[in-house]
N, C-alpha and C positions, 0 to 999 in steps of 0.2 A: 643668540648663540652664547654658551658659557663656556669661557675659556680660564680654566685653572693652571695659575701663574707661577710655577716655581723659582725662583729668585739662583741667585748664585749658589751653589751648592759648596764647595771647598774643605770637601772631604767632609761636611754634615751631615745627618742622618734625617733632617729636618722632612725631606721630602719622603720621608716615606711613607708620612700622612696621607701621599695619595693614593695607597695601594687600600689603605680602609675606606674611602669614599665607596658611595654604592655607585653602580655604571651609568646612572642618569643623575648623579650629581654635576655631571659636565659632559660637553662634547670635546672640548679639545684639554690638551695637556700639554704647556708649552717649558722646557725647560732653557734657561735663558743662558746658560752657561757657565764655565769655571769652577767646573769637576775638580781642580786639583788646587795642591796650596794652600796650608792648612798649618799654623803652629800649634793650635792643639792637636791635631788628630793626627797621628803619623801615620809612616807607612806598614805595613803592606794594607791597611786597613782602606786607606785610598782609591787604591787600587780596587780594592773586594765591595769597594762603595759604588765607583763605575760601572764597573759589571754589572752588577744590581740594578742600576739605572737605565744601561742599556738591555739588559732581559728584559726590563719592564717598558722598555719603547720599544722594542720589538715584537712585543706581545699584538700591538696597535699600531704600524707606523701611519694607517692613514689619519690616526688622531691624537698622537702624542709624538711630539716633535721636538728632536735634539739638537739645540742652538749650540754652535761654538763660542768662548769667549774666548778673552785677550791671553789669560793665565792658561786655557787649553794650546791657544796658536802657539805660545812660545816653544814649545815642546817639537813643535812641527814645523815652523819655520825654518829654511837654510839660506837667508841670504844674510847680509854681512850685520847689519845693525839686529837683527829680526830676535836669530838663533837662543837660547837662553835669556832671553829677557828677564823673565820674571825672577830670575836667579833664587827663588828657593831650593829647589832639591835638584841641582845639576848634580848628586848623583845618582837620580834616577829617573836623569832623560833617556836614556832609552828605552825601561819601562816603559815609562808613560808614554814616549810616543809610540811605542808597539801598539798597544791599547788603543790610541785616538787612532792609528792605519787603522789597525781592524775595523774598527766602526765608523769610518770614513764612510761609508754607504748610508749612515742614518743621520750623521752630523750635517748639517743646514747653517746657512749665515742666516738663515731670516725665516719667517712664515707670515702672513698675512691672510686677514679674514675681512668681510663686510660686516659694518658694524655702522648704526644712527651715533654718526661722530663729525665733526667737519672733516671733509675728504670722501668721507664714505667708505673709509676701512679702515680697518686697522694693523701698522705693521709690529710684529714683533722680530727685538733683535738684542746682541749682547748690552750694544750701547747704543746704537739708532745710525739714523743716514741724514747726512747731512748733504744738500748741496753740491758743496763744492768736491765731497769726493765723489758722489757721482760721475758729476764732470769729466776727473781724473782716471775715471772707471773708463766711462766712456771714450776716450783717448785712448787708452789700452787694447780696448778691443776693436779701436775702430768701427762704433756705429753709432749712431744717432739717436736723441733723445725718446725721440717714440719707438724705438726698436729696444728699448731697456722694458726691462721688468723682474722681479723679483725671481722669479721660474730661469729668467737667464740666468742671474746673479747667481745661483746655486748652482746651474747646469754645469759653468765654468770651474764653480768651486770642486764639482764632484770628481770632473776631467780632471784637476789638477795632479800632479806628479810631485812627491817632498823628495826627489833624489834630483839632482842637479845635471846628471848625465842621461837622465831620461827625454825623450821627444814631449813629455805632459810636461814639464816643467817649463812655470812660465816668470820668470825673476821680476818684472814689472809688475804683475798683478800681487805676487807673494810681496812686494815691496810695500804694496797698498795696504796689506792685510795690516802690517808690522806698524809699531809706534812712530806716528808720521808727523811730527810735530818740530815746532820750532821754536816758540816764546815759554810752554810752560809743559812741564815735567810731568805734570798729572794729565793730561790729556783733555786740558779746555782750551780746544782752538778746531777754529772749525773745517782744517784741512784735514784730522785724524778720521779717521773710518768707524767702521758701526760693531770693533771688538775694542774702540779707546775715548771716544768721544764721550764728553761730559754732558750733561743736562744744559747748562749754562750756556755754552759753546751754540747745543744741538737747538735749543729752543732760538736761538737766532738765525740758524741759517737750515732749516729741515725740510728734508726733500717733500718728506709725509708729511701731513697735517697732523695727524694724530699716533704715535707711537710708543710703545710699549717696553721700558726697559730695564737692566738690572745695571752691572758694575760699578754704579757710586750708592752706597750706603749712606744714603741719606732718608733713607724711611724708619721713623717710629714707632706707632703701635699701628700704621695701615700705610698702604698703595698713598703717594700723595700724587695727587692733578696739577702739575705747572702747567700754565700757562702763559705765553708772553711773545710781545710782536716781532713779527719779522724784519730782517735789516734791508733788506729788499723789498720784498713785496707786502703790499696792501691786505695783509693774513693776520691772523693769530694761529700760532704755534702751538700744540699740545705734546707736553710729554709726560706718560706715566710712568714713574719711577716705583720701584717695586722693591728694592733691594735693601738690607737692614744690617747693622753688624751681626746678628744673631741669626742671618739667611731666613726667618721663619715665611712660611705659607700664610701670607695673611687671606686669603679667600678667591672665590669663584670671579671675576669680573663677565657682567651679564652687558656684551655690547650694542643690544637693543634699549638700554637703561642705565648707561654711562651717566653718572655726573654733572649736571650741565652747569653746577661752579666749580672756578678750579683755581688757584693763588699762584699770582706771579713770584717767581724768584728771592725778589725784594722782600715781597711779606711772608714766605714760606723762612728764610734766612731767621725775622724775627721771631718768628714760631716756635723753630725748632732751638732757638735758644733759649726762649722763654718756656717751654717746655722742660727741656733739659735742668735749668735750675729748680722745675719744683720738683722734680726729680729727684736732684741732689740732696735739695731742702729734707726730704724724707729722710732722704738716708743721711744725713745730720744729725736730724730728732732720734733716729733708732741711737746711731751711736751714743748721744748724748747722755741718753736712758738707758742704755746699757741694754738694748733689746731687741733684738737682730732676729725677731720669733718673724716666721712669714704674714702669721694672723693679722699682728700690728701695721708691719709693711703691706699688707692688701686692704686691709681698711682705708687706710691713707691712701693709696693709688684709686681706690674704686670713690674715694668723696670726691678728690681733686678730678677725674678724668672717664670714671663710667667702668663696671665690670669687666666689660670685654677690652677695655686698654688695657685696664691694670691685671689681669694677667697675663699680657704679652710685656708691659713693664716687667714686671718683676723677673720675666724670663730672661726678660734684655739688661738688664743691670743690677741684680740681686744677687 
């Protein structure tokens, strides 16, 4: 099965590469979250970007799927830490959460598919699931490990109510949804939920084996494969990270033909710094020479790193 992975979006235009794929370029279309929030791209453009997005999963909802993130919840959240979080454009939370009600019927915390991966599928979600809030999940609703599943997980989300005087409102589970953390700011700890959790965090303690995610911009010029052991159990942990500062679509992932190396934490860390400075290094030599032509700067990306990196280089930091 091909599932094409759209990364955070935050007011980009990046995704709209998908709308030129031809119809058997992929079966599914997953977008991973965080419509909004944007310091380049203002408003009302934001907005008229949504829209867009949601036309375009509505076109398909049984194959193109709209994940909430952490920067949509803040908009929609009403309990007391939750509301404005993201604090960019409080003043245009009630736009945006007009928008995320309306399409409340198509937004999803999760989707998962079968896929030749350890676990035997694969979840996709803002930031992933970890453990322990399961757990915490579970408490909430009152039921029991093998009575969860993913199709629950949404069911409840769909039911939910954002006004506080409604009978759908439920303030423990919106609690879960919200920034639930307590040692660290960025969201690596492994009580945060699957719109805050970090890679770091998720690869120690993950419910799924193998999981699909966006919100930490830690991707380069492709999808990277963490991999790394669990703090409990006798497993190895997969998380695909997908997300870049420049949100770009790096491609189709075919989950019959996943990867089977993928770099722990530790050496992905030296990578991507070690990448970073020959990065730099180029763009040194331009200035040095006084020659900022792109010809130069793609020569050098395409020796050091291969064609098809160095034009998503040069997208990324040029």
């Amino acid at each position: 099965m091909k599932i094409l992975i759209i990364p955070d979006v935050h007011g980009s235009h990046e995704w709209e590469a998908a709308k030129e794929l031809p119809s058997d370029a992929y079966d599914y279309a997953a977008f991973l979250g965080d419509y909004f929030d944007c310091w380049e791209n203002e408003w009302p453009d934001q907005g008229e970007n949504f829209k867009a997005i949601c036309d375009f999963v509505r076109q398909d909802t049984a194959h193109r799927k709209l994940l909430l993130g952490n920067h949509d919840w803040s908009y929609l959240s009403k309990t007391v830490n939750g509301a404005g979080v993201s604090g960019h454009q409080n003043r245009r939370i009630d736009e945006i959460r007009k928008l995320l009600t309306e399409n409340h019927d198509i937004l999803d915390l999760a989707f998962e598919c079968d896929a030749n991966c350890p676990g035997g599928r694969i979840v996709f979600a803002h930031a992933g699931f970890s453990r322990t809030w399961v757990k915490a999940v579970l408490k909430v609703f009152g039921i029991s490990e093998n009575q969860w599943s993913l199709s629950f997980l949404n069911k409840e989300w769909h039911r939910l109510s954002f006004d506080p005087h409604s009978e759908g409102f439920n303030y423990a589970f919106e609690e879960l949804l919200d920034w639930y953390g307590f040692f660290s700011s960025s969201g690596n700890e492994i009580t945060q939920g699957p719109l805050w959790i970090r890679p770091e965090a998720l690869l120690k303690d993950a419910f799924y084996e193998t999981q699909i995610v966006g919100h930490t911009e830690c991707c380069l010029g492709d999808f990277v494969f963490l991999r790394d052991k669990d703090i409990n159990l006798n497993r190895m942990n997969t998380v695909i990270a997908a997300d870049s500062s420049s949100h770009l679509i790096f491609d189709v992932i075919d989950t019959e033909n996943l990867p089977s190396e993928a770099i722990s934490l530790l050496d992905f860390n030296k990578f991507y710094k070690g990448t970073q400075k020959q990065i730099y290094d180029i763009k040194s030599l331009q200035f040095s020479m006084a020659d900022y032509s792109k010809e130069r700067a793609m020569a050098a990306l395409s020796a050091a790193f291969g064609e098809k990196l160095a034009e998503r280089y040069y997208r990324m930091y040029f």
